[in-house]
C-alpha positions as CSV (number, residue, x, y, z in Angstrom):
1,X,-64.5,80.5,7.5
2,X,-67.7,79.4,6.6
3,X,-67.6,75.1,7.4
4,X,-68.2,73.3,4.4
5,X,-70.4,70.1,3.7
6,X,-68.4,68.3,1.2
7,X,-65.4,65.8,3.2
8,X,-63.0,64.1,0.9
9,X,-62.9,60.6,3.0
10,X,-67.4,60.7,2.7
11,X,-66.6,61.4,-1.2
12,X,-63.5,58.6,-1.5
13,X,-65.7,56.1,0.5
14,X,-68.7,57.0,-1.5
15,X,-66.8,56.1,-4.7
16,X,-65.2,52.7,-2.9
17,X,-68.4,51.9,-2.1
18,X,-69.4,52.1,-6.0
19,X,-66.3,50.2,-7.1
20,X,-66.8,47.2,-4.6
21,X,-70.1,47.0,-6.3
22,X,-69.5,46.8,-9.2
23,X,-67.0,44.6,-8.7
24,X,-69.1,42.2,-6.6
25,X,-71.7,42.1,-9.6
26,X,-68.6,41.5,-12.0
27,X,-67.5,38.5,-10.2
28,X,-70.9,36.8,-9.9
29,X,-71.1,37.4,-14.0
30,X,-68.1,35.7,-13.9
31,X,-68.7,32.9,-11.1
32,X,-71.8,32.2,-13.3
33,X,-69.8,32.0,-17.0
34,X,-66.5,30.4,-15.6
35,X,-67.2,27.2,-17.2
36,X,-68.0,29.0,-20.7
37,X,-65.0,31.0,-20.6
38,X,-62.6,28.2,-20.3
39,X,-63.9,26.2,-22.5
40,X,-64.1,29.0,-25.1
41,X,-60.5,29.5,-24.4
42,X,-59.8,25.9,-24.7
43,X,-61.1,26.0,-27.7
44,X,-58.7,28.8,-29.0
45,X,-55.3,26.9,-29.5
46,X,-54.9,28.1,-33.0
47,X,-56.7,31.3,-32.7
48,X,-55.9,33.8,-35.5
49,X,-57.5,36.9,-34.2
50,X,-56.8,38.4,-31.0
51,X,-58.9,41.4,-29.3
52,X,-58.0,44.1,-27.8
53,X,-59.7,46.7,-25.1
54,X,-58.6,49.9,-24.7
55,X,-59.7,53.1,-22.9
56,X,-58.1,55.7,-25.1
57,X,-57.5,56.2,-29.2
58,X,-55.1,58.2,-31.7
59,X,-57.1,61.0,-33.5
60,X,-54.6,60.7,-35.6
61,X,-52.3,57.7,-37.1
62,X,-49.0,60.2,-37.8
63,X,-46.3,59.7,-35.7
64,X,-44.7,63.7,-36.0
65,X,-48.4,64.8,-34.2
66,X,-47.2,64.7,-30.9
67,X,-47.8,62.1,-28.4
68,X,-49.9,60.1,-31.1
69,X,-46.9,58.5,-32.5
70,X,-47.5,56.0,-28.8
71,X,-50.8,54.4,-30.7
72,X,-48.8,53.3,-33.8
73,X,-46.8,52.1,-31.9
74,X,-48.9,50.4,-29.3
75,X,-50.8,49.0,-32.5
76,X,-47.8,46.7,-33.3
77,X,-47.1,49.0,-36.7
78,X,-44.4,51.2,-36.0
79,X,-40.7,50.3,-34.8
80,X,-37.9,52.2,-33.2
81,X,-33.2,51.6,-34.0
82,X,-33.8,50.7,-29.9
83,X,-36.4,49.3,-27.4
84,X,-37.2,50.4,-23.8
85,X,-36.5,46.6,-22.1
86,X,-39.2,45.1,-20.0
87,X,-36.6,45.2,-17.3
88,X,-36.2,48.8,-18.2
89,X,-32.4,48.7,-20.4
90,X,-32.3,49.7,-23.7
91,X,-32.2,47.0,-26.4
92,X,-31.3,46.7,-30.3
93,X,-34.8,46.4,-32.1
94,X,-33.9,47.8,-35.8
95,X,-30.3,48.8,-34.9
96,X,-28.2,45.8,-33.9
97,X,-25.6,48.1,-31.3
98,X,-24.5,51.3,-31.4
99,X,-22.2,53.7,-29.9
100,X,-20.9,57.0,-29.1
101,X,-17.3,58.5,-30.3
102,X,-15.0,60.2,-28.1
103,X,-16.1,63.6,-28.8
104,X,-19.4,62.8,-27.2
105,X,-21.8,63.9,-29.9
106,X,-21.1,60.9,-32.8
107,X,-23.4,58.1,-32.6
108,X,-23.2,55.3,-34.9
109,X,-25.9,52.6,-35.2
110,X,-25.9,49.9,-36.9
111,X,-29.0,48.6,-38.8
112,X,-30.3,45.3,-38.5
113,X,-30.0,43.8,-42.3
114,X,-33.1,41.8,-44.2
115,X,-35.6,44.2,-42.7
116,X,-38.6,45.3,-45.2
117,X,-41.3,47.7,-44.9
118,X,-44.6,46.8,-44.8
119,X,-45.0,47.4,-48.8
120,X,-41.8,45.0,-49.2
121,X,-39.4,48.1,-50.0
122,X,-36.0,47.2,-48.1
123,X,-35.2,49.5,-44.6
124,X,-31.8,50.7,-45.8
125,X,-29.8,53.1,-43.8
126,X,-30.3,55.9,-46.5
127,X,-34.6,54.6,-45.5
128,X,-33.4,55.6,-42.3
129,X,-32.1,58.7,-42.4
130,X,-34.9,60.2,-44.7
131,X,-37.5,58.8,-42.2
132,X,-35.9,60.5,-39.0
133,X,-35.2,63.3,-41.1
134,X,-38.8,63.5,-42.5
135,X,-39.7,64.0,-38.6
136,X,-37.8,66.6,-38.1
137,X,-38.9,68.6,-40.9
138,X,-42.6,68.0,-39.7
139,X,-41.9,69.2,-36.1
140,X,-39.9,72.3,-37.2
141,X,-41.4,74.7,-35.8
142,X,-40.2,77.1,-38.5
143,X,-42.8,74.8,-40.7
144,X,-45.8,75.1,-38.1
145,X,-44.4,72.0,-36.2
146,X,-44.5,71.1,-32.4
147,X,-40.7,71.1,-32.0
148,X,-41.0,68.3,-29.1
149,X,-38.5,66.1,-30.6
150,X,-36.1,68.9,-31.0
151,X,-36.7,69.0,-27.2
152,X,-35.0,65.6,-26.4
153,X,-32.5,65.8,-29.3
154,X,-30.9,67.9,-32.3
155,X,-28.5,67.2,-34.5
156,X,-25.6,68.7,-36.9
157,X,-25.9,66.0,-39.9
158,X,-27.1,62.7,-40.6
159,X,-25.8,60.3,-42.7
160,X,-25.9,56.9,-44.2
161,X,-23.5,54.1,-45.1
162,X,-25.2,51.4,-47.1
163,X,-22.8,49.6,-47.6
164,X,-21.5,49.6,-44.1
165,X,-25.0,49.5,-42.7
166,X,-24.4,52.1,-40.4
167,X,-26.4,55.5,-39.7
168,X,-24.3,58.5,-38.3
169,X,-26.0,60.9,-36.4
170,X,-24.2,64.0,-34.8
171,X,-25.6,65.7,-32.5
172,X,-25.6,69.8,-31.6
173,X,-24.6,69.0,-27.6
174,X,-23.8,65.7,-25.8
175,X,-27.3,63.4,-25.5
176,X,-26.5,61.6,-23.2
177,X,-29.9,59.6,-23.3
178,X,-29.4,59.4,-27.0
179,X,-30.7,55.2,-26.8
180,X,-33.8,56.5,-25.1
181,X,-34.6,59.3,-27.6
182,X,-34.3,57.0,-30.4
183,X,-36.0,54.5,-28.5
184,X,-39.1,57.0,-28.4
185,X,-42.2,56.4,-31.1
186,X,-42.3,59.0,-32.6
187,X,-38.6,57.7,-33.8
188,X,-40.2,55.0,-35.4
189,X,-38.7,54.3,-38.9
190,X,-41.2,54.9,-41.6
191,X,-40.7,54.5,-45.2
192,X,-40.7,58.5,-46.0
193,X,-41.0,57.9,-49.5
194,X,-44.2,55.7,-49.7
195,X,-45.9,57.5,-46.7
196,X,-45.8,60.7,-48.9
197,X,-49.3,60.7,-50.4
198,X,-50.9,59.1,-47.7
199,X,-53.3,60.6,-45.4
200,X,-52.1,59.4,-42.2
201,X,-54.9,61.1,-40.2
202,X,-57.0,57.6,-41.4
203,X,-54.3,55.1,-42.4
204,X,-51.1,54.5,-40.9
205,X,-47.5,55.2,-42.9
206,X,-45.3,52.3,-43.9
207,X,-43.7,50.8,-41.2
208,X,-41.8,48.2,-40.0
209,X,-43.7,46.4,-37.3
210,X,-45.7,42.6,-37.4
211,X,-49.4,44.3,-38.3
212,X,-50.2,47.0,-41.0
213,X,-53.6,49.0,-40.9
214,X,-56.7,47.9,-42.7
215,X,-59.0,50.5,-41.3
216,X,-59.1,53.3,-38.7
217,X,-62.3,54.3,-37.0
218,X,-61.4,57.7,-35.0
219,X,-62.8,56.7,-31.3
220,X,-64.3,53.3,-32.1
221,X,-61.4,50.7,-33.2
222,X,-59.1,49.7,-35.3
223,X,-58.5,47.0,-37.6
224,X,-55.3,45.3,-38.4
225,X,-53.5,42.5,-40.3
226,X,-50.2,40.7,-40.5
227,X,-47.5,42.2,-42.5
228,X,-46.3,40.0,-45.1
229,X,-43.3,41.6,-45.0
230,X,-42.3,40.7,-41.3
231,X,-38.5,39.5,-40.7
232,X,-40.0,37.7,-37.8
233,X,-43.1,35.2,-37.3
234,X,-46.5,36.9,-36.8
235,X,-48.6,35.2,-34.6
236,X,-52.2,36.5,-35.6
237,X,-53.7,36.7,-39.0
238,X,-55.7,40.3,-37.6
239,X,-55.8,42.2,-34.9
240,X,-59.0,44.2,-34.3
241,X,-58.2,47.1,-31.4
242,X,-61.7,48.6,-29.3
243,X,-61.7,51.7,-27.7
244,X,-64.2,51.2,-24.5
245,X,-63.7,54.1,-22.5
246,X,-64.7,52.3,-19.0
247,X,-62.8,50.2,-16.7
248,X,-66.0,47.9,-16.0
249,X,-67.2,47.5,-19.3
250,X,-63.3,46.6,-20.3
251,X,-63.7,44.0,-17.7
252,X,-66.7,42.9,-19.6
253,X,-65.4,42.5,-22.1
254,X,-62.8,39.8,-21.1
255,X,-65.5,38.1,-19.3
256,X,-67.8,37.4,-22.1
257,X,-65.5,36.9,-24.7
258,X,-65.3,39.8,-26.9
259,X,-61.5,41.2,-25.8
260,X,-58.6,38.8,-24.8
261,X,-56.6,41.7,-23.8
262,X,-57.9,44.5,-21.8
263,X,-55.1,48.0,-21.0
264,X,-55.6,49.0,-17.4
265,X,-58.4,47.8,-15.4
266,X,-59.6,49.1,-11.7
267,X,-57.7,47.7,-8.9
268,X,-61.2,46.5,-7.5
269,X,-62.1,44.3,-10.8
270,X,-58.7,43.0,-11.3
271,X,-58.6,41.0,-7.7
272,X,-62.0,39.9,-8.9
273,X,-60.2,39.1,-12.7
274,X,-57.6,37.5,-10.9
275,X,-59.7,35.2,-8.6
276,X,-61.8,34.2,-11.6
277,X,-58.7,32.8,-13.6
278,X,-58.1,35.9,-15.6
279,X,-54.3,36.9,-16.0
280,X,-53.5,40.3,-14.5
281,X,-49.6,42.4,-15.1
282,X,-49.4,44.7,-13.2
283,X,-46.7,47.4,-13.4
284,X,-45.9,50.5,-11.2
285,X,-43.9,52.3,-13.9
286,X,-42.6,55.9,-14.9
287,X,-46.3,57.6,-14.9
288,X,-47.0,60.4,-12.4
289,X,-50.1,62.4,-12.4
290,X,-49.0,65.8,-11.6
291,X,-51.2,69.0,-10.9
292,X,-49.6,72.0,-13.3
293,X,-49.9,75.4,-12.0
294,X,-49.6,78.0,-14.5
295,X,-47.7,80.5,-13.5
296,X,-49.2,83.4,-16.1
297,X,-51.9,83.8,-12.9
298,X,-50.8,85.6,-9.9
299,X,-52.3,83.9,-7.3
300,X,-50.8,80.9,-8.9
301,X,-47.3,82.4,-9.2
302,X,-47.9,83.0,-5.4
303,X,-45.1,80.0,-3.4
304,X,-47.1,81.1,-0.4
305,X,-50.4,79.8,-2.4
306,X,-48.8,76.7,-3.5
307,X,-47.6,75.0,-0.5
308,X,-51.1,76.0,1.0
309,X,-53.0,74.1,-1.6
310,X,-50.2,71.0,-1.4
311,X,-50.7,71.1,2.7
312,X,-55.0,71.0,1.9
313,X,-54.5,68.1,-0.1
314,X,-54.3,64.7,2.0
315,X,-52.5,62.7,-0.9
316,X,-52.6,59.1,0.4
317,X,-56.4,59.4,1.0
318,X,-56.9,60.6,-2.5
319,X,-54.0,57.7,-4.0
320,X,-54.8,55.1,-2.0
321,X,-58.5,55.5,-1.6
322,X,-60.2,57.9,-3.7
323,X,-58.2,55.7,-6.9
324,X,-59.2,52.9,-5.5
325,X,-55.0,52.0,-5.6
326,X,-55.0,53.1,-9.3
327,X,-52.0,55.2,-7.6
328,X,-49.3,54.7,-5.3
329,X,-48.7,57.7,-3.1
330,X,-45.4,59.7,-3.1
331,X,-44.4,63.7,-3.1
332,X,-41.6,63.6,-5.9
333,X,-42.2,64.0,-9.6
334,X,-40.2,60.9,-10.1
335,X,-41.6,57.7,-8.8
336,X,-40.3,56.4,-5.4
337,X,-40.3,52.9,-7.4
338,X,-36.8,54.6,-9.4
339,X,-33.1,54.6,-7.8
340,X,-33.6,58.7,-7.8
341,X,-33.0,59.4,-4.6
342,X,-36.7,59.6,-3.3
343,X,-36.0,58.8,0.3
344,X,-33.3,62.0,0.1
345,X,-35.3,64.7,-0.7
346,X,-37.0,66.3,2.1
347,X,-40.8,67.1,1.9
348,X,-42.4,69.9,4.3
349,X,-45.8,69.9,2.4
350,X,-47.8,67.2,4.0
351,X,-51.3,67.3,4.7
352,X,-52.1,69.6,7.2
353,X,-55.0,71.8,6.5
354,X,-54.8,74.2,9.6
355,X,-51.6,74.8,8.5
356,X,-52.7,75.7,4.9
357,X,-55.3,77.9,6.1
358,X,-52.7,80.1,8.1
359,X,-50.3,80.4,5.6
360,X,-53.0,81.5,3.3
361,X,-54.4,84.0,6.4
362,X,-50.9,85.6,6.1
363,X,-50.9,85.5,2.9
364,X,-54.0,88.0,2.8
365,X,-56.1,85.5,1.3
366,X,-58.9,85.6,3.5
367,X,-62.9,85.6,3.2
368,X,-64.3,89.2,3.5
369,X,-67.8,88.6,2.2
370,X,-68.3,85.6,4.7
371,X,-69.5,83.2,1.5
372,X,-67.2,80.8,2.6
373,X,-64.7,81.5,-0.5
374,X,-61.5,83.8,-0.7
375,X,-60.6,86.4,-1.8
376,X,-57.9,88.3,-3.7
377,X,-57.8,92.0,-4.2
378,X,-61.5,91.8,-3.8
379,X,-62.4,89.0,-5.9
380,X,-63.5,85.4,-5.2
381,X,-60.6,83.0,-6.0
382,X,-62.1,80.8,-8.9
383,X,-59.4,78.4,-10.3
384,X,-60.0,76.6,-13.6
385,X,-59.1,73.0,-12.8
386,X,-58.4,71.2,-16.4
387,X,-58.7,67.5,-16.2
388,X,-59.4,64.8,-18.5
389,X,-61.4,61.2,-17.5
390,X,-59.1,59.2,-18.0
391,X,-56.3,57.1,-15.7
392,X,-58.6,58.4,-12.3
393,X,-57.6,61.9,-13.1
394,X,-60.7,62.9,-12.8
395,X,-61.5,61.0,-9.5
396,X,-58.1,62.8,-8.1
397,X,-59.5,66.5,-9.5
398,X,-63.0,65.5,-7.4
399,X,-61.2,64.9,-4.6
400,X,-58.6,68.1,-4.5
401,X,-61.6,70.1,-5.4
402,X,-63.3,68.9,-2.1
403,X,-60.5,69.7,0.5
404,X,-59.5,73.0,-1.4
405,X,-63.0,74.0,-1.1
406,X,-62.4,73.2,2.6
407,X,-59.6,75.5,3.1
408,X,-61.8,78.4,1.2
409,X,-60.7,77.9,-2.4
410,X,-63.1,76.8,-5.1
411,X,-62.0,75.1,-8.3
412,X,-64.4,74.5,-10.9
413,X,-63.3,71.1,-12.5
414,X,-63.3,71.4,-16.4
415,X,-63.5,68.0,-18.2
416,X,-62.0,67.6,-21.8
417,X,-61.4,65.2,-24.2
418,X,-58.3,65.9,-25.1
419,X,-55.3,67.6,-22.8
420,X,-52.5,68.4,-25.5
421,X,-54.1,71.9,-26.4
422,X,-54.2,73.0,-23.0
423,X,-51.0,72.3,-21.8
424,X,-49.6,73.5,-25.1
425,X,-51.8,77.1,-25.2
426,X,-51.6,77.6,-21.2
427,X,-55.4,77.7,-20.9
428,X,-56.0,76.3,-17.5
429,X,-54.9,77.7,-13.9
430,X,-54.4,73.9,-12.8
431,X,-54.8,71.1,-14.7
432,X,-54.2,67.3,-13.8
433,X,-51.6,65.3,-16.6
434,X,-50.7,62.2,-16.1
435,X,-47.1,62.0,-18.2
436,X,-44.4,59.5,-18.6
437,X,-41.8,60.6,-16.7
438,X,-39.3,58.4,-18.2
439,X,-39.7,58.5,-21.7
440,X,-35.9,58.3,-22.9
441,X,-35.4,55.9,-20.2
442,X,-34.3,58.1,-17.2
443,X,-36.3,61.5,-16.1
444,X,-33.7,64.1,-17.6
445,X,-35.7,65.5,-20.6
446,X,-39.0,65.1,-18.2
447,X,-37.6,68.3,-16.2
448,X,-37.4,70.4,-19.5
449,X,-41.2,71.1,-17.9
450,X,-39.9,73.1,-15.7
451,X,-36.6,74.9,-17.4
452,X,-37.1,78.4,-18.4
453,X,-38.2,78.7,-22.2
454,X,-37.9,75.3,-22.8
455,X,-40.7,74.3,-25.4
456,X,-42.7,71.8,-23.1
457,X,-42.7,74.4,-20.1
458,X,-46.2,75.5,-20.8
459,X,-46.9,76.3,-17.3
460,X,-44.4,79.1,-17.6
461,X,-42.4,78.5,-14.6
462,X,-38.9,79.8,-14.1
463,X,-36.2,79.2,-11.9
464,X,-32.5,80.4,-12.2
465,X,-31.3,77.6,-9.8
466,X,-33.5,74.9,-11.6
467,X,-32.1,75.8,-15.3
468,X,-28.3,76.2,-14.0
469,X,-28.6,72.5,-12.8
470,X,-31.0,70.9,-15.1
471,X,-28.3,72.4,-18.3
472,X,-25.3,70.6,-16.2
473,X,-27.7,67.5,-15.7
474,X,-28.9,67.4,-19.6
475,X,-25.4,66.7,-20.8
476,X,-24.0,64.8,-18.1
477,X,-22.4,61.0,-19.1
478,X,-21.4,60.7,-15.5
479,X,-24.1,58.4,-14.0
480,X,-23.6,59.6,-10.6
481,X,-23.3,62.9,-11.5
482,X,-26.0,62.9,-13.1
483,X,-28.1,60.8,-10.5
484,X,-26.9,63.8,-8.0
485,X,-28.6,66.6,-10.4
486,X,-31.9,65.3,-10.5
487,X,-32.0,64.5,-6.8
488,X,-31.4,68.6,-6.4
489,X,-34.1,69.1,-9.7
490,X,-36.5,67.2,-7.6
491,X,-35.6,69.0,-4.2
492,X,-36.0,72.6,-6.0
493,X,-39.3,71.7,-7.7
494,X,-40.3,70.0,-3.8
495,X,-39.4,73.4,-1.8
496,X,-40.7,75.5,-4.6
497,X,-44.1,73.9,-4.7
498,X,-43.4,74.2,-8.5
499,X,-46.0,71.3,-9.5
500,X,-47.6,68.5,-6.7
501,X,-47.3,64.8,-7.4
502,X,-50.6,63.2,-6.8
503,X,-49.2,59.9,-7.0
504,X,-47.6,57.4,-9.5
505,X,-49.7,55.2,-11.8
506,X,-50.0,51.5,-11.7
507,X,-50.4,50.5,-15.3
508,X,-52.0,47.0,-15.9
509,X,-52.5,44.8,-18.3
510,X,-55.7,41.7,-17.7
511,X,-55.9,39.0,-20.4
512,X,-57.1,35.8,-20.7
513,X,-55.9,32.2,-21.1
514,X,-56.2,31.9,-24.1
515,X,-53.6,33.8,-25.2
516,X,-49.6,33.9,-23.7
517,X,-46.2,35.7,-23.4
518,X,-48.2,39.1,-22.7
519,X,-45.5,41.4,-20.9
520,X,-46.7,44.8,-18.9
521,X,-43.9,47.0,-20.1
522,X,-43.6,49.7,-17.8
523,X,-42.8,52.2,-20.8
524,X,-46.7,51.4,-21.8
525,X,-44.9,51.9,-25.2
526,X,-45.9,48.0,-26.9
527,X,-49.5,46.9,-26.2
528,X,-49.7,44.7,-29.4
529,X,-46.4,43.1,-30.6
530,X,-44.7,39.9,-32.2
531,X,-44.7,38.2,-28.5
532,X,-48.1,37.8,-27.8
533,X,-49.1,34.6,-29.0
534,X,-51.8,31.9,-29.2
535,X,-51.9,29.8,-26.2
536,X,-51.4,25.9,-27.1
């Protein structure tokens, strides 16, 4: 094997090196403007406008699109029955309570009276039910839909009590993380009626939340307002959202005044944030970055192949370094931080590149041509590696490109803008996605990735074990039951090689003093809400 040039802990130090820099430039902008920063916030008691930094957009304001319904959300405009709890329980939001019958699959929630859309039309339960229901018909795919809510929940019939105040919702099987999956965005009550004629790729639909949309500049910011309509106080009179695509200039942004809020910051900038008086949250929540491998290629399909490339890959160098801590390391699709039995499952796949070099040797996989690359029948092994810049994925694709090309196997790193199409059409070999892994809540519905035929399993694996346990798991009340099931999901996808963990995200949140009552949520779900307030 021909000895290659490129060594992951010169590229990781390389890019620490470039971080610290930047950083240490940072903090002497901000040594040198301390005294104008606080007294600019000090100034802002009764500030009416608050500004906010983000690194990624909605191309699209319509909650049924897929994982856009999040931005509406984030924005402060759209509201769910229930909320995902900073401390991670669910919690009434537009639905006072609710519960389940008997029968296991008759859920009753009751809706919070007095609340109006943002056009002052009254959220009724009947409001309710056609908004929920207006989803559904959206995602059908039988209408050209995605079908991804119909992946966390279906249901029989839906109904409404007015004058009980009560929506009925029976399901087709026992949800049991039926709080969750209304807790989701894109179960965000909108006023079906009045959100007919509008085109929600610019504007927003009518919703229920503290801000409405005044404009909506795809990829450069947002502008909103407060609703009128609110059942609670509204701190700001606008909000104006910025999309700024890089960490630093983010952190710039805070420093000279033009964001109060910034959404996930470098590690090496937020110490300097911190020191300079800045607040910094900081939340290591549901969010893994996992590699996909699709299946559909042979070589991928290969177990052999994919506990080679897991034992090339030294995953706390490339967490803890290369991500400059953006990650924390761990081997299990659901975060070590979660009571999911992490220090249970047993992991063989550690780095050891000698290792991964004779399993791959055995495997037949060798170099013929002496290039340095191999082969299989014949043929350079070229993988298509799918990432998108965004969250240090594409730091964490530099640095498994570097040690795979050390064991023999090239990947040629494809940067895109947007990662939906991909995993949806299969058109990768591997591709970095870094996906909430608790999005109801708990991880159930997360392992529909991985269950044969199930419409989010776009890497096409398939697993007779896996789906046998993850149907038992799906419908299980039984907390400890179901506990047990997803320990053994997690073990099968572990000794399979079915995906690799490349570490679990640290979300942030860095704002300054001159605003207050700013909560990290680890769901990432509410960025803007009716909390964050002017500072006194």
């Amino acid at each position: 094997m021909k000895k290659k040039t490129i060594a992951i802990t010169m590229a990781a130090a390389m890019i620490a090196a470039t971080l610290s820099a930047c950083g240490s430039n940072q903090e002497e902008t901000a040594a040198a403007s301390t005294d104008a920063n606080t007294s600019t916030e000090a100034s802002s008691a009764k500030k009416t406008e608050l500004n906010v930094a983000t690194e990624l957009m909605a191309t699209t304001n319509e909650p049924a699109t897929g994982w856009d319904s999040w931005y509406v959300q984030r924005y402060g405009i759209g509201e769910c029955l229930i909320r995902n709890g900073d401390d991670g329980t669910m919690q009434p939001w537009l639905a006072d309570s609710w519960s389940v019958a008997d029968d296991e699959l008759t859920w009753t929630f009751n809706i919070k009276p007095g609340v109006k859309f943002s056009n002052g039309t009254d959220m009724t339960p009947t409001k309710v039910v056609e908004s929920i229901e207006r989803l559904y018909r959206l995602t059908d795919p039988a209408n050209g839909g995605e079908g991804l809510p119909q992946a966390y929940m279906t249901y029989s019939s839906i109904t409404a009590d007015d004058e009980a105040g009560t929506v009925t919702i029976v399901t087709d099987k026992p949800t049991p993380d039926m709080p969750g999956v209304v807790a989701y965005p894109w179960m965000m009550i909108v006023d079906a009626e009045a959100t007919e004629n509008i085109d929600t790729i610019t504007s927003a639909p009518i919703c229920t939340g503290p801000y409405v949309m005044d404009s909506f500049t795809e990829g450069l910011e947002i502008k909103l307002s407060k609703n009128p309509y609110y059942y609670d106080e509204v701190p700001f009179e606008n909000v104006n959202v910025m999309r700024i695509a890089e960490s630093s200039s983010r952190t710039m942004a805070l420093q000279d005044g033009s964001a109060d809020l910034a959404i996930n910051i470098a590690a090496t900038d937020r110490k300097m944030l911190e020191d300079s008086g800045y607040n910094v949250e900081v939340t290591a929540g549901g969010r893994v970055c996992d590699t996909f491998f699709n299946f559909s290629n042979p070589i991928l399909a290969d177990s052999e192949f994919r506990h080679a490339f897991n034992k090339a890959i030294d995953g706390e160098t490339v967490a803890n370094v290369t991500t400059n801590g953006a990650y924390m390391y761990g081997y299990a699709v659901v975060p070590s931080s979660y009571d999911y039995g992490y220090d249970e499952l047993k992991w063989d796949d550690g780095y050891d590149p000698e290792a991964a070099m004779k399993i791959l040797d055995d495997a037949g996989y060798v170099d013929t041509d002496g290039d340095g690359y191999r082969e299989s029948n014949g043929k350079n092994i070229e993988l298509n590696y799918v990432v998108q810049a965004n969250r240090s994925m594409d730091l964490i694709a530099q640095a498994v490109m570097a040690q795979l090309d050390e064991v023999g196997i090239k990947a040629n790193i494809q940067l895109v803008e947007h990662l939906n199409d991909y995993l949806s059409n299969g058109n990768y070999d591997i591709i970095n996605a870094s996906i909430s892994t608790m999005p109801t809540g708990d991880p159930g519905s997360y392992f529909s990735r991985w269950r044969t035929g199930a419409t989010d399993n776009s890497c096409g694996y398939s697993n007779s074990e896996f789906d046998e346990i993850f149907d038992k798991m799906i419908v299980e009340f039984d907390s400890v039951k179901r506990r047990d099931y997803i320990i053994q999901l997690q073990q099968i996808i572990i000794d399979d090689a079915a995906a690799r963990c490349n570490g679990y995200y640290a979300t942030n949140v860095c704002y300054t003093s001159a605003i207050t009552d700013v909560v990290n949520n680890p769901s990432e779900y509410y960025w803007i809400n009716k909390d964050i307030k002017p500072a006194e």
